[in-house]
Backbone bond lengths (Angstrom), bond angles and torsions (degrees), N, CA, C in turn:
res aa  C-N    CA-C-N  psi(-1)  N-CA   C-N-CA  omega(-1)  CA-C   N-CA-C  phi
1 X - - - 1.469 - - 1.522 110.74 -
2 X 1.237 117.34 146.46 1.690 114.15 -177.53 1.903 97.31 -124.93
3 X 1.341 100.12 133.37 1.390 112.90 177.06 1.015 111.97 -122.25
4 X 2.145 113.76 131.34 1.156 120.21 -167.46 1.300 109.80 -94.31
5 X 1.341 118.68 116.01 2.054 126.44 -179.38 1.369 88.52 -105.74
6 X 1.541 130.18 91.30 1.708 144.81 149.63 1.733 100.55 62.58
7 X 0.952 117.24 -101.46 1.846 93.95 -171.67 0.936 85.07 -104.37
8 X 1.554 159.32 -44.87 1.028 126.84 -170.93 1.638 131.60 -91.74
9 X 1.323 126.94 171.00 0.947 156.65 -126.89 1.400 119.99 -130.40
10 X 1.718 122.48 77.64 1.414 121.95 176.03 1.046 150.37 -76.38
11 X 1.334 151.50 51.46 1.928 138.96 -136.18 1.878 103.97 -74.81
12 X 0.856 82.11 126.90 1.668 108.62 169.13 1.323 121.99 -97.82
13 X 1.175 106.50 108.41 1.823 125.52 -177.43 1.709 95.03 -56.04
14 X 1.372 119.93 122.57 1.134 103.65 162.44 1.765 104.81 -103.80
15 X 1.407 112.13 139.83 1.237 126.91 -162.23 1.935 98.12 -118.47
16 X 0.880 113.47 139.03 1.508 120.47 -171.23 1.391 112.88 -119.23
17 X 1.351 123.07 83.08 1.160 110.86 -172.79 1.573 125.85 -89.30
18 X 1.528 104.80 149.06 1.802 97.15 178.50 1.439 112.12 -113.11
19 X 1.066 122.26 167.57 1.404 131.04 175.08 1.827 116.65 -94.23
20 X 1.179 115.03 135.80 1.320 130.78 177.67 1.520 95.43 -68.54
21 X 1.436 88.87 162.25 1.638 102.19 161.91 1.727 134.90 -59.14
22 X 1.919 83.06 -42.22 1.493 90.41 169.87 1.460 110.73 -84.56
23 X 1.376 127.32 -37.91 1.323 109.79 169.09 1.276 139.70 -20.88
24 X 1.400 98.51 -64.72 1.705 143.42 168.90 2.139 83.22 -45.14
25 X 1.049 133.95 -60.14 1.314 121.78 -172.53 1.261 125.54 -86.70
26 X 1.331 120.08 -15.21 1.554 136.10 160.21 1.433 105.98 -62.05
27 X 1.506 128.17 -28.53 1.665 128.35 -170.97 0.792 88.40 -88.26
28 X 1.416 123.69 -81.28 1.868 126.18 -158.88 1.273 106.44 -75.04
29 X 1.198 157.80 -4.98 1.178 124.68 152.70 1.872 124.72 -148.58
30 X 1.565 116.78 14.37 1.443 114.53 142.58 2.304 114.28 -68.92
31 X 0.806 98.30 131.86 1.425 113.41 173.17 1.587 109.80 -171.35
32 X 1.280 115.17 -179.19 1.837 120.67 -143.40 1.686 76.88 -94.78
33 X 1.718 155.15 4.42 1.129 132.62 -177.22 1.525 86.48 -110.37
34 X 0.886 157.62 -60.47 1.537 153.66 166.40 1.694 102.02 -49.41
35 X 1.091 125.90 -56.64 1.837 95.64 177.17 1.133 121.86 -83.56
36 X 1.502 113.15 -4.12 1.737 102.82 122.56 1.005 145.77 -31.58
37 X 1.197 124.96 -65.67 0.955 146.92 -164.42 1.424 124.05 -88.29
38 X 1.607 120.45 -22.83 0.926 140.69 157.17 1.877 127.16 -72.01
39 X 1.408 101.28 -49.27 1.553 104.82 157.37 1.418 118.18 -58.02
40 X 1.336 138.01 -41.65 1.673 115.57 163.77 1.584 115.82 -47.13
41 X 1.287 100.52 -73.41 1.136 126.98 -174.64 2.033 98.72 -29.16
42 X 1.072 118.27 -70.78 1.560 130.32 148.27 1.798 119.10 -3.26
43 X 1.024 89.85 -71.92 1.472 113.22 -172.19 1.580 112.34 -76.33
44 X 1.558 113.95 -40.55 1.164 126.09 164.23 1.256 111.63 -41.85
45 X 1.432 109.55 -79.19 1.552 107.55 -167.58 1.626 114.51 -61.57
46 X 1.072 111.80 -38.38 1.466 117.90 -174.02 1.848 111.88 -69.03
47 X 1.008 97.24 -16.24 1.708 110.54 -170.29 2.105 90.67 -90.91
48 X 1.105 105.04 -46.60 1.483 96.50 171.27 1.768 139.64 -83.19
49 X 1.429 103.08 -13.50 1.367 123.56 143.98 1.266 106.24 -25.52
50 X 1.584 109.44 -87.54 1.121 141.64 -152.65 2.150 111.93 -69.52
51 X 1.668 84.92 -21.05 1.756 89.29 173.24 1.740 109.51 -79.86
52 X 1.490 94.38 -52.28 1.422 116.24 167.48 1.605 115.35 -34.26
53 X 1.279 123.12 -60.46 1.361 134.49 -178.49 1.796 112.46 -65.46
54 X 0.707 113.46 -5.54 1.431 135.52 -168.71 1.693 114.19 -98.45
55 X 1.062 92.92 -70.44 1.423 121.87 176.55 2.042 117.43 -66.98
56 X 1.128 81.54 -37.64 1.782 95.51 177.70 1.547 95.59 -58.94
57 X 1.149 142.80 -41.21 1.300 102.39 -149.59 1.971 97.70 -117.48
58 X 1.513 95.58 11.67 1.769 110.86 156.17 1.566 123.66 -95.62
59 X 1.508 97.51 -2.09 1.611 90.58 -167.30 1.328 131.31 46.29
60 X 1.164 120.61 23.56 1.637 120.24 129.54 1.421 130.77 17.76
61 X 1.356 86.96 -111.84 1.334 126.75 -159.93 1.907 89.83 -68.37
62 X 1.451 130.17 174.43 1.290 153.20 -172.68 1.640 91.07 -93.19
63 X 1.143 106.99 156.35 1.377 113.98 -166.15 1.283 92.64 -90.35
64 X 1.612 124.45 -70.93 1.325 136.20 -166.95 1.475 115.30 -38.43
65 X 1.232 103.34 -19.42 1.647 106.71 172.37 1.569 125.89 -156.45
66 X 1.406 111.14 42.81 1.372 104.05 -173.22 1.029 111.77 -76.03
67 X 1.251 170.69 -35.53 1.381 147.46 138.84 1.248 108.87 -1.63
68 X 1.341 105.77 -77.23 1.776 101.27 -154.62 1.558 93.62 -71.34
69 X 1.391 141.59 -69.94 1.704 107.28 163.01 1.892 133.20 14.38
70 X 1.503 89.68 -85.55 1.746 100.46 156.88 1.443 137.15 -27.17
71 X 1.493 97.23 -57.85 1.384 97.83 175.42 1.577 108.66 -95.00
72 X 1.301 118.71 -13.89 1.803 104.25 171.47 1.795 102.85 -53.31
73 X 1.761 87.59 -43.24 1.696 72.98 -165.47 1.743 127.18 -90.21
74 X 1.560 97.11 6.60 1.775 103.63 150.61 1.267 134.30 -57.98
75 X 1.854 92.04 -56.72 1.176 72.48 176.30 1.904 126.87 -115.64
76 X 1.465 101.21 29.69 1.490 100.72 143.63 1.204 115.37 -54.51
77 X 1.633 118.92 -48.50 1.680 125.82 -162.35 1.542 103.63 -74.55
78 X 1.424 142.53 -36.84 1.218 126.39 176.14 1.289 111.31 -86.72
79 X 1.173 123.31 -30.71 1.657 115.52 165.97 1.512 126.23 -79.35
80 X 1.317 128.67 8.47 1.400 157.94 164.88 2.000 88.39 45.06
81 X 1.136 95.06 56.29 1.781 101.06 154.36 1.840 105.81 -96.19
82 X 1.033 110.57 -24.06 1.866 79.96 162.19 1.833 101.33 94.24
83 X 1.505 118.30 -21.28 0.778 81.72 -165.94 1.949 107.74 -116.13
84 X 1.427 106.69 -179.81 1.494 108.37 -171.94 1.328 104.49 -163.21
85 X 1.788 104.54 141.03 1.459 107.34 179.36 1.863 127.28 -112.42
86 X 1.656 87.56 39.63 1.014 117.51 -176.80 1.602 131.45 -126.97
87 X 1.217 132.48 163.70 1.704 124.20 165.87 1.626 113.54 -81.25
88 X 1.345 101.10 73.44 1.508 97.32 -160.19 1.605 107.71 -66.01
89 X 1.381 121.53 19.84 1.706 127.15 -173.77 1.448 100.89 -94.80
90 X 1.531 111.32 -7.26 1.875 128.61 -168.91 1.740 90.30 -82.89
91 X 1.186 99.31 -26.13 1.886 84.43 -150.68 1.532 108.82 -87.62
92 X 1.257 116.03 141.16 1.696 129.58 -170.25 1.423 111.03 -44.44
93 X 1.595 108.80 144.14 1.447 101.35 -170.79 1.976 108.65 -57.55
94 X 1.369 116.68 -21.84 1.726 107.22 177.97 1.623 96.73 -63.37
95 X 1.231 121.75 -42.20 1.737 99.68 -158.49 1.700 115.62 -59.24
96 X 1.884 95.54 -28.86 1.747 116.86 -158.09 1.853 80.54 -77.73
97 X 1.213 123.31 -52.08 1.368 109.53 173.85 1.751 131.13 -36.92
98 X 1.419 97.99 -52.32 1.629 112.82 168.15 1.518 129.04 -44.73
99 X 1.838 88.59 -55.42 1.278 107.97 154.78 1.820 122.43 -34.62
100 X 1.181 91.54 -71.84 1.865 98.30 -163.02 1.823 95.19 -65.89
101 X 1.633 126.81 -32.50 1.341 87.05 156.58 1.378 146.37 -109.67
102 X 1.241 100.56 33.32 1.563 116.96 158.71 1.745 106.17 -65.48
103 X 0.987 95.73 -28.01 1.760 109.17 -162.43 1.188 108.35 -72.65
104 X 1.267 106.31 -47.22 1.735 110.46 -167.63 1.674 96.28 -99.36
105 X 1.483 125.82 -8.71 1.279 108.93 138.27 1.243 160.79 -102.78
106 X 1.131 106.84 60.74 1.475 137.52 -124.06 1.887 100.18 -174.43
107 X 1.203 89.94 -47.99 1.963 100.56 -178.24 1.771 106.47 -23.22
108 X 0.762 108.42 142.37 1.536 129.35 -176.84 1.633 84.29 -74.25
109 X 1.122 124.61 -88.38 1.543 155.27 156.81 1.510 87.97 12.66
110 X 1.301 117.88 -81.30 1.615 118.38 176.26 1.054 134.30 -61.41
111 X 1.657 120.72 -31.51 1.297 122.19 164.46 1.500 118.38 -56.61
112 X 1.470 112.06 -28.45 1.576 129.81 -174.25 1.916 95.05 -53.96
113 X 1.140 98.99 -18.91 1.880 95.71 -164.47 1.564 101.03 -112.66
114 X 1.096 109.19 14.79 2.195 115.29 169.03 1.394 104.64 -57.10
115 X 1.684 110.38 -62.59 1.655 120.97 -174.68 1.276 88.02 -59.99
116 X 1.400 136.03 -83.52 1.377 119.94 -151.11 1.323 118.49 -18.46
117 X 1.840 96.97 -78.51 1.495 130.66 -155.83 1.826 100.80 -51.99
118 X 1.704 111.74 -20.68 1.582 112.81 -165.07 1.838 90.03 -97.79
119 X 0.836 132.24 -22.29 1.604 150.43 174.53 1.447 110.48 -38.34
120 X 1.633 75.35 -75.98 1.869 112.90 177.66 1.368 126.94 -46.17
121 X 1.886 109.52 -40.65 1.167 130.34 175.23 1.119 117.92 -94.83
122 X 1.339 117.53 -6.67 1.726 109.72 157.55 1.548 107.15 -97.38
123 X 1.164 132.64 -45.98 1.763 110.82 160.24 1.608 122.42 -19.18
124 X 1.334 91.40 -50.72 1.554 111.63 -164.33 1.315 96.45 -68.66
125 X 1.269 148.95 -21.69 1.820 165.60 -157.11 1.379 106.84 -96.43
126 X 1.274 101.43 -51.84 2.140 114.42 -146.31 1.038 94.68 -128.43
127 X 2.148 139.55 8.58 1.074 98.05 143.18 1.963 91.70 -146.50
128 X 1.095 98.39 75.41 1.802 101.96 165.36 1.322 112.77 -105.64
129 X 1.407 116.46 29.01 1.679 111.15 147.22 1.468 134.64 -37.28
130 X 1.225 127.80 110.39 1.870 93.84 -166.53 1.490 87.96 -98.86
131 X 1.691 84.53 174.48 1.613 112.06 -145.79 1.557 77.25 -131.13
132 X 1.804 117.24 144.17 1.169 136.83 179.41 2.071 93.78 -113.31
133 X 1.841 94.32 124.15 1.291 106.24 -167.98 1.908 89.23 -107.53
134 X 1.100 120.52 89.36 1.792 103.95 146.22 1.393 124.95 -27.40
135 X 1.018 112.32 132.33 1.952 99.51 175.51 1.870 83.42 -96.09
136 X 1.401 140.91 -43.43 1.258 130.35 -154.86 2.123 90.80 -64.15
137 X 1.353 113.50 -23.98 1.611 98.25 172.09 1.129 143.92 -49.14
138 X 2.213 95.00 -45.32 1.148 119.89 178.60 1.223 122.55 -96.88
139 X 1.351 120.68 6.99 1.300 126.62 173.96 1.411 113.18 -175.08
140 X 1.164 119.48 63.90 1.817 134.21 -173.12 1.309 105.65 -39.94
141 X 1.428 130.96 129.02 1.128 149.31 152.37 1.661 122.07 -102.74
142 X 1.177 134.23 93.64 0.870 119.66 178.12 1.532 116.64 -132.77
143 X 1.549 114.76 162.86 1.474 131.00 -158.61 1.460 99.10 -87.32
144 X 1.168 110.45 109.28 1.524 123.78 -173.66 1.513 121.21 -161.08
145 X 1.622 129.82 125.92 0.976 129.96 160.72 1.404 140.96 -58.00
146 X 0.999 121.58 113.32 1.907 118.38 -173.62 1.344 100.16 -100.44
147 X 1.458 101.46 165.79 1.553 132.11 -174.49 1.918 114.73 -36.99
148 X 1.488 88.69 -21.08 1.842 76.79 -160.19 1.942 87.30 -103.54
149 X 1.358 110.96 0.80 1.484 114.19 169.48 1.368 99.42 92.80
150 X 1.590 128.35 -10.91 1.339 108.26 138.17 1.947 159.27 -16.29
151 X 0.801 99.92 106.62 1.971 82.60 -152.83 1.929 81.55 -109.09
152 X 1.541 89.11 136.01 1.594 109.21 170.97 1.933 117.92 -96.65
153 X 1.463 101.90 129.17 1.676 113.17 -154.51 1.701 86.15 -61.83
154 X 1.306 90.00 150.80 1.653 114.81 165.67 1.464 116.54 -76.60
155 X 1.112 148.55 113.89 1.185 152.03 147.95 1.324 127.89 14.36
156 X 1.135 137.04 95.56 1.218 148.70 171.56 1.549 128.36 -36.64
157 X 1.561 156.42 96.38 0.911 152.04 -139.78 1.668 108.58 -41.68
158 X 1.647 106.54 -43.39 1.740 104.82 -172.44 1.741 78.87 -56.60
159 X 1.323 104.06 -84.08 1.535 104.53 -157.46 1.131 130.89 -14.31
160 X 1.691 120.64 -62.55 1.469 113.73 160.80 1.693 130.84 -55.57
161 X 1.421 100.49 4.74 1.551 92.81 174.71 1.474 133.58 -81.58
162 X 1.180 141.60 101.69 1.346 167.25 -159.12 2.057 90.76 -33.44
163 X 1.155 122.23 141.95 1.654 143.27 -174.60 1.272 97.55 -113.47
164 X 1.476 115.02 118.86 1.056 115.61 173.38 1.621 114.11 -123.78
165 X 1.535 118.84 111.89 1.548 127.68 165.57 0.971 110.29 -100.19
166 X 1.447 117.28 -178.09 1.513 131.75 -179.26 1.364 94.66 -101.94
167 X 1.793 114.03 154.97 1.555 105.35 -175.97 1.080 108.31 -95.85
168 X 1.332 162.21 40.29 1.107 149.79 20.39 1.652 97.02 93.27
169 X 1.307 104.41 -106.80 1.497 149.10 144.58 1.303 114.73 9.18
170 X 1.483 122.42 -47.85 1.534 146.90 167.86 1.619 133.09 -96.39
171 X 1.556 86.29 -3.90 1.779 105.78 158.07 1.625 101.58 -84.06
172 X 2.010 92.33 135.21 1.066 101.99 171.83 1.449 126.71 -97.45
173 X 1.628 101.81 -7.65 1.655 105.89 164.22 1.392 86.60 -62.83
174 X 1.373 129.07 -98.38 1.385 128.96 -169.86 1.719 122.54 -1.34
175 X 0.896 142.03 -26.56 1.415 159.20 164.54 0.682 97.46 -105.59
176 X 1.554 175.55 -22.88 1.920 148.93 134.83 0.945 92.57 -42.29
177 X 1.765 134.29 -59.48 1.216 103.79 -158.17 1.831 140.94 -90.76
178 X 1.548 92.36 -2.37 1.105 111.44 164.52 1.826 111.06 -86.39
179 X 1.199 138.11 -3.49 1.353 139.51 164.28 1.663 103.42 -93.84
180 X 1.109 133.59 1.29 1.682 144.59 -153.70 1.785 85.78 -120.77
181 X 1.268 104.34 -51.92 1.635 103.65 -178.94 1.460 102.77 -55.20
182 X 1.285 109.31 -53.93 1.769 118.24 -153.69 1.746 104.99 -62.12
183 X 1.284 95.27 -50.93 1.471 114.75 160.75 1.823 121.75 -28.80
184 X 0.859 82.16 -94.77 1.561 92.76 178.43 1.450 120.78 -56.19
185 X 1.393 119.38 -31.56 1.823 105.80 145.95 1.556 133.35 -71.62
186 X 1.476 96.86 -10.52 1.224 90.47 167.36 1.499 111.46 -93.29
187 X 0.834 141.47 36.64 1.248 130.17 -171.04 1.459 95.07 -143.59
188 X 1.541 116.57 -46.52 1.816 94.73 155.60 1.348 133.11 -46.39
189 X 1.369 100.42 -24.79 1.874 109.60 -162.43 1.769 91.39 -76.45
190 X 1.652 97.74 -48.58 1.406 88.47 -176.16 1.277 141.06 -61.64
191 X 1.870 102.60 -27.70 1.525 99.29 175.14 2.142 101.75 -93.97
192 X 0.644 120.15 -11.21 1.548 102.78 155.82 1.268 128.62 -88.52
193 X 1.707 136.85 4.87 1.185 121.54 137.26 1.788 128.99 -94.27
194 X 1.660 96.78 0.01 1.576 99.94 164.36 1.578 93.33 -94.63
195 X 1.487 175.98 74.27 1.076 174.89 -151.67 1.357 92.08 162.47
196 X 1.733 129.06 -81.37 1.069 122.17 -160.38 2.166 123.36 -62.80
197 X 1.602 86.74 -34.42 1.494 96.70 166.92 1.501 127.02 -42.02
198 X 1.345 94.76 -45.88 1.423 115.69 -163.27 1.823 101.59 -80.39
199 X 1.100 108.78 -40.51 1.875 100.50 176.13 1.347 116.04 -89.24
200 X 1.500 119.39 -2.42 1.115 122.12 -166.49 1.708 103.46 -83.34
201 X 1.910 95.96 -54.05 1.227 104.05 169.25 1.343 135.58 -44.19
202 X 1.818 112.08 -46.81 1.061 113.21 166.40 2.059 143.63 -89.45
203 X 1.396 98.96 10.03 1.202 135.84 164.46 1.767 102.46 -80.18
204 X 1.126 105.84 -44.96 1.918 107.78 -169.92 1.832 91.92 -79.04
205 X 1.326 103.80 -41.63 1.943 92.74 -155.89 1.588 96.02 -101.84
206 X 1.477 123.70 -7.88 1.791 101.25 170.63 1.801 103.45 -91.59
207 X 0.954 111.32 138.15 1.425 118.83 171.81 1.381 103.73 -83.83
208 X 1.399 136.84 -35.17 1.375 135.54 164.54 1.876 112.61 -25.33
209 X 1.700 86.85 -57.14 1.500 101.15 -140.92 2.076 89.04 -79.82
210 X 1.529 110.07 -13.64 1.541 122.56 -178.05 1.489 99.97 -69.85
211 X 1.426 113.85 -60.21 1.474 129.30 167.20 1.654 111.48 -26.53
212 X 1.365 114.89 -83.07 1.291 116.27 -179.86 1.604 111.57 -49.78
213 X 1.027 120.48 -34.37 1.325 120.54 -178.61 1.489 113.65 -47.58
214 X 1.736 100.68 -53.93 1.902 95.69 -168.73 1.551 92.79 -92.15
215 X 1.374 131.31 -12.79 1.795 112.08 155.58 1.115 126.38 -44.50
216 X 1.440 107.61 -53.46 1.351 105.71 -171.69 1.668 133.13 -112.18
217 X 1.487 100.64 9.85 0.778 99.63 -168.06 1.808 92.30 -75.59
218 X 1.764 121.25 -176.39 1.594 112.86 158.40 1.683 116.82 -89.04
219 X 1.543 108.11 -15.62 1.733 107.69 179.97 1.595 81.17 -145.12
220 X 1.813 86.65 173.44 1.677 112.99 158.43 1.371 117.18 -27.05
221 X 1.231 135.46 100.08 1.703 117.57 161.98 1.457 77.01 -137.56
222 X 1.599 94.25 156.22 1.669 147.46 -157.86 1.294 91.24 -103.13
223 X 2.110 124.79 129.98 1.359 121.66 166.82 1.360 107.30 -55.39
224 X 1.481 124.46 -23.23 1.842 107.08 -165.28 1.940 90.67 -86.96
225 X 1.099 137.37 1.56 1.161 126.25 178.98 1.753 108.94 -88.95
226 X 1.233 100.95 -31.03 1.861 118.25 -152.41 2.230 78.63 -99.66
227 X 1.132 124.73 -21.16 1.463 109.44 -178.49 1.913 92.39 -106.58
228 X 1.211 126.29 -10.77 1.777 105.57 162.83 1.471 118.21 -77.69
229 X 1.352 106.74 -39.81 1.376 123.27 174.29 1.603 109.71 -32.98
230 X 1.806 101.57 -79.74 1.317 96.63 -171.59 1.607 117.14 -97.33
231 X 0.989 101.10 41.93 1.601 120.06 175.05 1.322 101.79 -96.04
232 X 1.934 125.85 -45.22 1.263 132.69 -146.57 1.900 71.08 -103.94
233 X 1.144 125.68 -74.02 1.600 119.55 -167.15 1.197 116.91 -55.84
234 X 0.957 140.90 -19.69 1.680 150.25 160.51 1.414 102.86 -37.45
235 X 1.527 94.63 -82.06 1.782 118.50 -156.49 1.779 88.26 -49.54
236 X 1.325 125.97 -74.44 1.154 140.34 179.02 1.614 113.70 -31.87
237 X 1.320 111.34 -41.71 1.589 120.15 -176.36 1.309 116.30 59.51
238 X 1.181 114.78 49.17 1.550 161.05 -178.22 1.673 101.49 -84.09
239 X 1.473 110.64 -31.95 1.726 83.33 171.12 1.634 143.72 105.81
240 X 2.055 87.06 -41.72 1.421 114.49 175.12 1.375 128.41 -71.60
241 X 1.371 147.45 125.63 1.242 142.76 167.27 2.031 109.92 -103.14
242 X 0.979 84.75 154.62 1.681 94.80 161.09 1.744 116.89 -98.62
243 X 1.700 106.50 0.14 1.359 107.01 168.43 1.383 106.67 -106.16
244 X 1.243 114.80 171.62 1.676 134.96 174.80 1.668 120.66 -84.55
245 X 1.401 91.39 -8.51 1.720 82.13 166.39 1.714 100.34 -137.75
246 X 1.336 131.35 12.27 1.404 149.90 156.31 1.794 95.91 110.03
247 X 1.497 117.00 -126.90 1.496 118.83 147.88 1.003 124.21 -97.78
248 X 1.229 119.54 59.18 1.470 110.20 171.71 1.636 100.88 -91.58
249 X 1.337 117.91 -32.01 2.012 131.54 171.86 1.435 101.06 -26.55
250 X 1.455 118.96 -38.97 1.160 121.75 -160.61 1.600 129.54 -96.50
């Protein structure tokens, strides 16, 4: 096709594009309820692998079914249902580790930031055009004599040189939602170091609460281990204890 721009004369490549197979499956059926749905599912199995592999060579888990054991208790832990058909206070401090971050990936709290973070990154896609900023626009400098015979300097070569961002940059969704991110991690950070402070302290200075600890616990665990634990499963409401009857000891 040729398009006329005033006397002159433009030809336009017409380019015909086709779609891949996977393309064709990235449109119709990747979207944020399937990679939903797909990241548990993800994390699930792979999170119980890794309990499984662990546990196998402690004997743990029930023979007749340690796998499925494993993964009951993945993905209880990323879907923070809480629940387990096991003494999960038995299992080695790596699995209880796995555990707690299945948990916090899994967090409601974090999932809350999927739309954002997918928001954010399509701004960042569909509109990184860059944009040429004058500085003499946004703040004119110019070489001119005033009344008292004062003369104001002319612009310096950097100075007059044109700023170039992506427009992007000048979206104001784009900045909510990057202050919405900042936000909302900070506010996890904050209530899990006011949560963890607070049991840590009083786990270290009651001797009561030290006592019950090596009663009930099944091995050695450390108050700063037994106050991250349910500091991170608390907030989350995840469910998990490192004791055998949860806190109720307490």
């Amino acid at each position: 096709p040729v398009v006329r721009v005033g006397p002159k004369i433009a030809v336009i490549d017409e380019v015909v594009k086709t779609e891949t197979v996977c393309q064709r499956f990235y449109k119709n059926i990747v979207n944020f309820y399937t990679t939903h749905f797909f990241y548990f599912l993800i994390i699930s199995f792979l999170g119980a692998g890794i309990i499984y592999a662990i546990e196998a060579s402690v004997g743990t888990l029930p023979d007749s079914a340690s796998y499925l054991e494993a993964l009951f208790i993945a993905v209880s832990a990323c879907t923070e249902t809480g629940l387990i058909s096991l003494d999960f206070s038995r299992l080695t401090l790596a699995s209880q580790i796995v555990v707690l971050v299945l948990v916090q990936l899994g967090s409601a709290s974090l999932m809350s930031l999927l739309p954002v973070v997918l928001r954010r990154l399509y701004l960042r896609r569909n509109f990184s055009q860059p944009i040429r900023i004058s500085p003499r626009a946004s703040s004119p400098v110019l070489s001119a004599t005033t009344e008292s015979g004062t003369t104001t300097p002319s612009p310096t070569p950097d100075e007059d040189r044109p700023i170039v961002m992506p427009l992007y940059k000048f979206s104001l969704e784009y900045m909510a939602l990057s202050k919405l991110i900042f936000l909302v991690l900070s506010y996890i950070l904050f209530w899990y170091v006011v949560i963890f402070s607070f049991l840590v302290i009083y786990l270290y200075a009651s001797a009561d609460a030290r006592a019950i600890i090596v009663a009930e616990a099944p091995r050695t665990i450390s108050p700063f281990w037994v106050a991250l634990f349910h500091t991170i499963s608390g907030y989350n409401n995840a469910g998990f204890s490192v004791f055998p009857t949860n806190m109720m000891v307490f």
